[in-house]
C-alpha positions as CSV (number, residue, x, y, z in Angstrom):
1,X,0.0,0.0,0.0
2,X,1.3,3.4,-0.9
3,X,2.2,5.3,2.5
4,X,1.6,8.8,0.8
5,X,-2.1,8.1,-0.5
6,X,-3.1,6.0,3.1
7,X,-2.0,9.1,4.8
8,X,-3.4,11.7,2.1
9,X,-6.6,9.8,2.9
10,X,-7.0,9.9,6.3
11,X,-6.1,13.6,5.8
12,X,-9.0,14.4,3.9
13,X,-11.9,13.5,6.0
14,X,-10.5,16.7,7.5
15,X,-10.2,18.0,4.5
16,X,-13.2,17.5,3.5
17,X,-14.4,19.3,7.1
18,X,-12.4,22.1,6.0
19,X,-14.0,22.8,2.9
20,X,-17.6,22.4,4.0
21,X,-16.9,25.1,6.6
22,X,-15.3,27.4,3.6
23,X,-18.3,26.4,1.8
24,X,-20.7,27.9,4.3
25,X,-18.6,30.8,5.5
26,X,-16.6,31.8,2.6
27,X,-18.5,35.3,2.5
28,X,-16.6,35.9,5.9
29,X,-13.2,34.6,4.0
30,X,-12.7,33.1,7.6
31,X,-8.7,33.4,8.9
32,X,-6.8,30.4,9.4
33,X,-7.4,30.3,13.2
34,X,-11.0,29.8,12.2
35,X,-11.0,27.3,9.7
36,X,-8.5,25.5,12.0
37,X,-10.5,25.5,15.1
38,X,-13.1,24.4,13.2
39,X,-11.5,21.0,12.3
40,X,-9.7,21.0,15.7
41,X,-6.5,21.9,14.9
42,X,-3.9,24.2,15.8
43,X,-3.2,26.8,13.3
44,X,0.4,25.4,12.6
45,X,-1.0,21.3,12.2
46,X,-3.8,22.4,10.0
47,X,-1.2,25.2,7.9
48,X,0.8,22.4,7.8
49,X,-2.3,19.1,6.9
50,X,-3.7,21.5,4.2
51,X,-0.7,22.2,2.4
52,X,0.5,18.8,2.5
53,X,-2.8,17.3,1.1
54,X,-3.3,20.4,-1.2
55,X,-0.2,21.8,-2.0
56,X,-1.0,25.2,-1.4
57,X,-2.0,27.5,1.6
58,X,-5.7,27.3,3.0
59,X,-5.8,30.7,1.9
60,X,-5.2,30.0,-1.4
61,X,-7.3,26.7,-1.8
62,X,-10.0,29.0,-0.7
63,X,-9.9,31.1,-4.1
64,X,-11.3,28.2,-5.7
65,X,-14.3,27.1,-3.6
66,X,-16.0,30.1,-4.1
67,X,-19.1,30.1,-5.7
68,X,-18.2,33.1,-7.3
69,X,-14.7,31.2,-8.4
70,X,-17.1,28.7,-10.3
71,X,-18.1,31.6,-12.4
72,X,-14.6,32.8,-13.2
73,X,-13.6,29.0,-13.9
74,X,-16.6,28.8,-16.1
75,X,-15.9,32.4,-18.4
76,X,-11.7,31.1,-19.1
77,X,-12.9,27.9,-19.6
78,X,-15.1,28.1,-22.8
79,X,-12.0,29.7,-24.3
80,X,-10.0,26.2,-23.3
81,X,-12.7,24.4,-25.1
82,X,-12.8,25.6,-27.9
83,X,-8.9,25.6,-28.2
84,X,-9.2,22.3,-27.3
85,X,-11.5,21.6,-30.1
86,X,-10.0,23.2,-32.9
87,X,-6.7,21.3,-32.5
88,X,-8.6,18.3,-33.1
89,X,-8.0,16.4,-29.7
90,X,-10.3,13.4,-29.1
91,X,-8.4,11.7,-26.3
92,X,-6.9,14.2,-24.2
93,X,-4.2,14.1,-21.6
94,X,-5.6,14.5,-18.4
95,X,-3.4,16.1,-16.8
96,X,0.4,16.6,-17.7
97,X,1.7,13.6,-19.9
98,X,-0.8,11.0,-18.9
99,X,-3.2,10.1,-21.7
100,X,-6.5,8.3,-22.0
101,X,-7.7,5.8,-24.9
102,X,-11.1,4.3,-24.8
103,X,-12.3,1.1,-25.9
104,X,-16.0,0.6,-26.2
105,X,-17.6,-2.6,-25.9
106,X,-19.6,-3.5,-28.7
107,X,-23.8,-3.6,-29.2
108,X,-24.0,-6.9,-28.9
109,X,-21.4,-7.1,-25.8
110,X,-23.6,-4.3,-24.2
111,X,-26.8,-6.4,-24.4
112,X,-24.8,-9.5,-23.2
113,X,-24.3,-7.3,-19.5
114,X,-21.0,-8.4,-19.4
115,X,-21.4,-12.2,-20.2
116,X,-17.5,-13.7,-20.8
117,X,-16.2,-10.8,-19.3
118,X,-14.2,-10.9,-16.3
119,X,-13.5,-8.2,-13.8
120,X,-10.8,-7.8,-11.7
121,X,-11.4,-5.7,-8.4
122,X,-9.9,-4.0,-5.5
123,X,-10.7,-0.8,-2.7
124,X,-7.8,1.5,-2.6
125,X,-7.1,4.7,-0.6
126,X,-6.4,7.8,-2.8
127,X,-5.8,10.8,-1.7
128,X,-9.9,11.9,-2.1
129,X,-10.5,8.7,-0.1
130,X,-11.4,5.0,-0.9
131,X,-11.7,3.9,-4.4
132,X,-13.3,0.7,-5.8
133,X,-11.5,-0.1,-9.3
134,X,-12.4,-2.3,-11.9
135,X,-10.1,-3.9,-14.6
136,X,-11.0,-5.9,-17.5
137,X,-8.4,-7.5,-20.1
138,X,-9.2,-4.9,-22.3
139,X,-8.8,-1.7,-19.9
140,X,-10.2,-0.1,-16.7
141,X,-14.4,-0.7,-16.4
142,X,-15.1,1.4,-13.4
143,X,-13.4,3.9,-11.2
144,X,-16.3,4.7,-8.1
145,X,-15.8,6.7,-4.5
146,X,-17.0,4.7,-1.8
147,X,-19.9,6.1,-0.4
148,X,-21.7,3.7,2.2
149,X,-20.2,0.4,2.7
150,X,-17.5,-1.2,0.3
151,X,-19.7,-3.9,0.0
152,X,-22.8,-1.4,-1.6
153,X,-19.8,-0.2,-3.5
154,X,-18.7,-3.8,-5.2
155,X,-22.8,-4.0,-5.1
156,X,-22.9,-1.1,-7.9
157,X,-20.2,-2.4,-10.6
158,X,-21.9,-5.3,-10.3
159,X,-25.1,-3.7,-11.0
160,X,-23.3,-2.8,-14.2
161,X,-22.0,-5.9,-15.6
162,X,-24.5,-8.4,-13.8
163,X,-23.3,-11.0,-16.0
164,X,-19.8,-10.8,-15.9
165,X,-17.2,-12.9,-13.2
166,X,-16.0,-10.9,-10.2
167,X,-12.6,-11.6,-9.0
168,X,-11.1,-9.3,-5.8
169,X,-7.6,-8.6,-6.9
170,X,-6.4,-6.0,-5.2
171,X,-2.9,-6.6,-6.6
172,X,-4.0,-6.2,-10.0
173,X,-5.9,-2.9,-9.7
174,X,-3.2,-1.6,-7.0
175,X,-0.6,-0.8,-10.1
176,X,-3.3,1.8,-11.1
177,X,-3.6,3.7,-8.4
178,X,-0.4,5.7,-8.7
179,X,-1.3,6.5,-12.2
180,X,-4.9,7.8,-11.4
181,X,-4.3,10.0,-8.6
182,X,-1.0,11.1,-7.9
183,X,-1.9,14.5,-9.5
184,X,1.7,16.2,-8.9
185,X,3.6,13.8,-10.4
186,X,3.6,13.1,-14.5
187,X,5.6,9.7,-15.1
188,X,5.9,8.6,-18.9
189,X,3.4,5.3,-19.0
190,X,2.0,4.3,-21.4
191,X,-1.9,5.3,-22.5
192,X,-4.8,4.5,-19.4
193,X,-7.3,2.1,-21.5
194,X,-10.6,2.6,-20.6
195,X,-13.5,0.1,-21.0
196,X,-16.4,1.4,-21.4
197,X,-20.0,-0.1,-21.5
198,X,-22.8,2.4,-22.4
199,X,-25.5,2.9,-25.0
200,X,-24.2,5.3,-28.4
201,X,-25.4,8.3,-26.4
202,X,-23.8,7.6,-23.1
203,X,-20.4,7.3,-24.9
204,X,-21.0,10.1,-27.0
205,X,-20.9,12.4,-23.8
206,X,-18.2,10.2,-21.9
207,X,-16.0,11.2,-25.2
208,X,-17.1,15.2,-24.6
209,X,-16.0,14.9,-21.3
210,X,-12.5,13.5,-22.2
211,X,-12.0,16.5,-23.9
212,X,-12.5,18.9,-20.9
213,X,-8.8,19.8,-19.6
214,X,-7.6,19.9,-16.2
215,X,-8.1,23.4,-14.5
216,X,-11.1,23.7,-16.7
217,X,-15.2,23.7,-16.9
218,X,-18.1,23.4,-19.3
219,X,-21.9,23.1,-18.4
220,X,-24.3,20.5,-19.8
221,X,-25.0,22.5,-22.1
222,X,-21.6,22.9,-23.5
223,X,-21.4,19.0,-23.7
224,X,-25.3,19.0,-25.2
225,X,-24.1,21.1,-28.0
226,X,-20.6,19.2,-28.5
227,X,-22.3,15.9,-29.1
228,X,-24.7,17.8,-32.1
229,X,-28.0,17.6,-29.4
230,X,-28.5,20.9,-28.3
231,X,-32.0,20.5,-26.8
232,X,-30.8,17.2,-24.9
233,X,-29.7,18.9,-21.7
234,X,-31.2,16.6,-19.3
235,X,-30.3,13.4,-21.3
236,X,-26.6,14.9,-21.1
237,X,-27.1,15.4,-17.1
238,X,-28.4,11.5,-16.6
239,X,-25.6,10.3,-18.8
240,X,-23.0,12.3,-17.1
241,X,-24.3,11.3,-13.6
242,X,-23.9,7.2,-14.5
243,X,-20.6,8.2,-15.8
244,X,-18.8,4.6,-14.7
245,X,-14.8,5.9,-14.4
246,X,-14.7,8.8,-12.2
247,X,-11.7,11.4,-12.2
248,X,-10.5,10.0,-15.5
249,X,-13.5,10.8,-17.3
250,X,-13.8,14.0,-16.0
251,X,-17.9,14.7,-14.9
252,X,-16.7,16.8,-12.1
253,X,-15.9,19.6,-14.3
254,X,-19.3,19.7,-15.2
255,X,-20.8,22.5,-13.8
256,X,-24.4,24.7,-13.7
257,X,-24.9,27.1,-16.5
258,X,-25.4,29.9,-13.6
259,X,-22.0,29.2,-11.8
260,X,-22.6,26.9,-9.2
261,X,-20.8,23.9,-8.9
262,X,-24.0,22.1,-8.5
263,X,-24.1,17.9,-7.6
264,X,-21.5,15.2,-8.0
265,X,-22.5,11.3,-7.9
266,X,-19.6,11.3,-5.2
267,X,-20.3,14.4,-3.6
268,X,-20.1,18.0,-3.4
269,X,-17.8,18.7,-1.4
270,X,-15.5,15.8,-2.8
271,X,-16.4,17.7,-6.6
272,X,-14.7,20.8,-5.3
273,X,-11.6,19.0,-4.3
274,X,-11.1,17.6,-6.8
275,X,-11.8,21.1,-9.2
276,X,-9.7,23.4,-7.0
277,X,-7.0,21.0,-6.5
278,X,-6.5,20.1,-10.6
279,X,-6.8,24.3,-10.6
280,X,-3.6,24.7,-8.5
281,X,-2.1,22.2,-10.5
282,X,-2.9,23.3,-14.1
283,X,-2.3,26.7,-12.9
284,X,0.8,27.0,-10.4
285,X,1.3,30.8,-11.5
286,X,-1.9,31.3,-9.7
């Protein structure tokens, strides 16, 4: 087990404290003592947690919960977009040189629920806390925050490929982890393979969101229009929310047309984590 992401786990349950109170009193742009007590910490543990886990001052981190942040994320990131688009990029790098290639599973595997398929699985800690991973032969199949119980968390991958074998192998899936989420690092691997099971639609927005850089935001709309189905906003928001591979294929960047950062499948507060930390690292000028 990887020392840094057990304790970069454990340190964001407080975390995650931290940013709910920031959440609710960020109008106050509460000092350090504050937000410190708050999690019940001294002002030099907590300066020193945060900055560990984060990489950057409390103060800073703070910039980008904002509600008002969302909106400045949202207004520099059509721009991105756009670039992004007109380069012709269809499987972007996530984040520095780690790339993503997809692999669908064809019509008539999709019906089959996963029949002949077998899935290697394992729970991890990650520095946004435990992960459930699934690994085919062909690439990863699922990538899900444990909510509840681990057990309701194997429960809903296999909810997803009901007819495919489930192996725990925690060895297997435990090469993947560095890969996935150590954010500040950028090793030269070769390409994450993603398997992905999902109707024509599904995929169609799963692509979109592979094309959303780190440090950046669209709304649904943005991905509506994207995919050629500019009316099909709420199909778009039920499609992103059973995205099956989180952080990799990027829903958390996904964000209201008004500003807000609005829900994540995983949780709120976990979505702006993850946004504002990928910020800080796309953008270290900042």
């Amino acid at each position: 087990m990887n020392t840094d992401f057990k304790q970069s786990s454990e340190d964001y349950l407080r975390i995650e404290q931290a940013i709910l109170y920031l959440e609710n009193h960020f109008k106050d742009q509460p000092s350090l003592e504050q937000v410190a007590a708050n999690v019940g910490l001294s002002e030099y543990h907590f300066q020193r947690l945060f900055t560990r886990w984060a990489g950057v001052s409390p103060k800073r981190f703070l910039q980008f919960v904002t509600k008002e942040n969302a909106k400045e994320l949202l207004d520099k990131s059509e721009n991105l977009l756009d670039t992004t688009h007109q380069i012709g990029l269809s499987s972007l790098g996530r984040l520095h040189d780690l790339f993503i290639a997809t692999e669908a599973v064809t019509p008539g595997e999709y019906k089959s629920k996963g029949a002949g398929v077998t899935i290697r699985y394992g729970i991890h800690l990650t520095p946004f806390g435990k992960t459930l991973i699934g690994l085919t032969e062909r690439g990863i199949c699922h990538l899900g925050f444990v909510q509840g119980s681990e057990g309701e968390a194997i429960d809903n991958l296999v909810n997803d490929w009901k007819e495919a074998q489930m192996i725990e192998d925690y060895r297997a899936t435990a090469a993947l982890v560095g890969p996935i989420f150590d954010l500040q690092f950028s090793p030269r691997i070769k390409p994450l393979t993603l398997h992905l099971r999902g109707t024509n639609f599904q995929l169609k927005v799963w692509e979109a969101l592979l094309q959303i850089p780190a440090g950046a935001v669209t709304t649904y709309e943005g991905i509506a229009a994207r995919i050629g189905k500019p009316t099909a906003t709420r199909a778009v928001g039920t499609a992103v929310g059973h995205n099956p591979i989180a952080v990799l294929i990027p829903c958390h960047r996904v964000v209201r047309k008004a500003g807000e950062f609005g829900k994540y499948r995983y949780g709120e507060l976990r979505k702006k984590a993850l946004l504002a930390f990928e910020n800080v690292i796309a953008s270290p000028s900042r």
